[in-house]
VMD Tcl script that draws the C-alpha trace (Angstrom):
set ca {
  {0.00 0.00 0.00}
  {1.27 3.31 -0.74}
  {1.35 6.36 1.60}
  {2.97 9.90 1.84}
  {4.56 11.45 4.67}
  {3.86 15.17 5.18}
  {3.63 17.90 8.14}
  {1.03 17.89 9.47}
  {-1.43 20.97 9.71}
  {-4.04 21.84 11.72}
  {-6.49 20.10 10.15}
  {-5.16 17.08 10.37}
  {-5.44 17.35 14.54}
  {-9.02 15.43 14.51}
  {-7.66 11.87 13.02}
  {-4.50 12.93 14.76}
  {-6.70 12.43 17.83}
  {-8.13 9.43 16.53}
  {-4.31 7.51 16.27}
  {-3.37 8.91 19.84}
  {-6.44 6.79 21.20}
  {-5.80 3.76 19.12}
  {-2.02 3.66 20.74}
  {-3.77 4.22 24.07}
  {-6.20 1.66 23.88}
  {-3.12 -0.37 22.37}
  {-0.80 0.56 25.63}
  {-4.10 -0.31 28.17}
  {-4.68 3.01 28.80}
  {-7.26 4.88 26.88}
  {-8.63 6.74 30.10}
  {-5.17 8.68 30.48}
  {-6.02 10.29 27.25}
  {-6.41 13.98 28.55}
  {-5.80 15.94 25.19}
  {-8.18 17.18 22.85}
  {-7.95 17.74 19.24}
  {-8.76 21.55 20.21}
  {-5.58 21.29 22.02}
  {-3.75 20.10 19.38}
  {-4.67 22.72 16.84}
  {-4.11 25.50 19.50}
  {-0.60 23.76 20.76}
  {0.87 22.69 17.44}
  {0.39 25.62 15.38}
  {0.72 29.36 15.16}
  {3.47 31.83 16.48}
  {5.02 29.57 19.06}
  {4.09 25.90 17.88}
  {5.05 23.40 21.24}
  {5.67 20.38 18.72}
  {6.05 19.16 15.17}
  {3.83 16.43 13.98}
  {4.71 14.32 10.47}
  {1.69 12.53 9.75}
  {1.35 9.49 6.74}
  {-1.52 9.69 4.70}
  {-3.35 7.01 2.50}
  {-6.47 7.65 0.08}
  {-6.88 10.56 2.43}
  {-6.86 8.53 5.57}
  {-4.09 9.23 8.31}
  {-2.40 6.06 8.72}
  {0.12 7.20 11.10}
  {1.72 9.98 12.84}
  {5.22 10.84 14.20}
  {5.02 14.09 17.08}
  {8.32 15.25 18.28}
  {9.23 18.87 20.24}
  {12.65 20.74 21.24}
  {14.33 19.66 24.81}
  {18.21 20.55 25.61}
  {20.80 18.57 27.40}
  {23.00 19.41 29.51}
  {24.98 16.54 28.38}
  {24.85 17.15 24.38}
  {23.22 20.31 23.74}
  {19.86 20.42 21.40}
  {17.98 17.15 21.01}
  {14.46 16.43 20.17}
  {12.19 14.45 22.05}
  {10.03 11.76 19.55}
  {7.09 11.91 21.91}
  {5.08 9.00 19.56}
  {5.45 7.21 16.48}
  {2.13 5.62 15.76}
  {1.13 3.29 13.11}
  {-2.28 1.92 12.50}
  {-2.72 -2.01 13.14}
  {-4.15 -2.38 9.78}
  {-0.59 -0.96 8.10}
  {2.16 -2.28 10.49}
  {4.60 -4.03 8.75}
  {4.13 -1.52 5.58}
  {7.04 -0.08 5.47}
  {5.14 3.15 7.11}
  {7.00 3.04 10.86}
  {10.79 3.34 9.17}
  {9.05 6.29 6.66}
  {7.63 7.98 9.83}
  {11.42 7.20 11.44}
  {13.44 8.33 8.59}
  {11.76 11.84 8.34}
  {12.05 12.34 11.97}
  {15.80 11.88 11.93}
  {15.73 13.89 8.97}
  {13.99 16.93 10.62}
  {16.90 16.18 13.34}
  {19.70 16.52 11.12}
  {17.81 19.84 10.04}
  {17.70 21.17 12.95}
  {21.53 20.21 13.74}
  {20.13 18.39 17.20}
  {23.03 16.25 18.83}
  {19.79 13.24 20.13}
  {16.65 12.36 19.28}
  {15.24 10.64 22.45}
  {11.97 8.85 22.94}
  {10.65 5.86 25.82}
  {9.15 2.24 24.97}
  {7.15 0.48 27.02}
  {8.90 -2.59 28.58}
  {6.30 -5.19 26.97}
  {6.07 -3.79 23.81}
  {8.70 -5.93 22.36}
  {7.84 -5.56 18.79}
  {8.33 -1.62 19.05}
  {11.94 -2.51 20.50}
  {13.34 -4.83 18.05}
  {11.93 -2.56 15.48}
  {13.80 0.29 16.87}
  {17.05 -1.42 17.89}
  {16.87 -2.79 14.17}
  {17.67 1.17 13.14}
  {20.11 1.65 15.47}
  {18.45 2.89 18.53}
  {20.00 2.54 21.92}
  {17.06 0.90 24.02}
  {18.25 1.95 27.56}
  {16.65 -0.37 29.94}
  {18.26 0.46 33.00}
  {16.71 3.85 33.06}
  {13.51 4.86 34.26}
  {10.96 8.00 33.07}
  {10.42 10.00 35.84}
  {6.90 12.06 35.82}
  {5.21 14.58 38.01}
  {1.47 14.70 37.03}
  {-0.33 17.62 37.71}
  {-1.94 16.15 40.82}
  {1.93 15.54 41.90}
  {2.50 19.26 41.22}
  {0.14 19.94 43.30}
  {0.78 18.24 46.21}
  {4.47 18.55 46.04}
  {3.43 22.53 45.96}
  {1.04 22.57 48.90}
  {4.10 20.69 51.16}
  {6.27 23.52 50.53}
}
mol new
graphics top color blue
foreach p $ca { graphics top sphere $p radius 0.5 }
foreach p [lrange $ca 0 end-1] q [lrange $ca 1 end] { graphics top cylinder $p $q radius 0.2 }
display resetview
């Protein structure tokens, strides 16, 4: 099957909505799923955009997206951070994950970032071969580390 890889634009956010909850329900956790596509159009475009998103389109279908944003380390200077790369069940195995890949670390180069940086669920063993396969450095003796908003605010109100 063929597909395109594109930016996306704002547009686009409403079936960019629709992949984020297939990986949810994928990674057993569609209720986590704060985000609207509202959110999306308002965060990923205009004067200060807080991502870039590459979507893959088929017969005008969105197939899969990659969404990454700007971080800096202290260790290596500017890296982005691949927050998902989500392909549709129906084309895994098309080819479409290393398309979505390949123009990430494209936009990388582009950008002259030193990392591109992203997490993989433990479990999700397909997703790790795949990316080891490309040359990814699957870390597994690190952990993410998150402070959810109510963790904010109770770490703020024992102060």
């Amino acid at each position: 099957m063929k597909f395109t890889i594109r930016d996306s634009v704002k547009e686009d956010m409403p079936q960019v909505m629709g992949l984020i909850n297939e990986l949810a329900k994928f990674e057993h956790e569609a209720h986590a799923v704060d985000v609207t596509s509202d959110d999306l159009q308002r965060d990923g475009f205009g004067d200060k955009p807080l991502f870039h998103c590459f979507v893959a389109e088929t017969d005008n279908e969105l197939v899969g997206i990659a969404l990454v944003y700007p971080r800096y380390s202290t260790w290596k200077g500017p890296v982005i951070h691949l927050e998902d790369l989500i392909v549709t069940e129906k084309m895994r195995g098309s080819g479409l994950g290393t398309a979505l890949l390949e123009a990430v670390v494209k936009y990388g180069r582009k950008l002259g970032v030193k990392r591109i940086s992203w997490e993989v669920l433990d479990w999700n063993e397909p997703a790790i071969k795949f990316y080891e396969s490309k040359g990814a450095n699957v870390m597994r003796d690190w952990d993410v580390v998150q402070l959810d908003e109510a963790g904010m605010q109770r770490f703020i109100e024992n102060i």
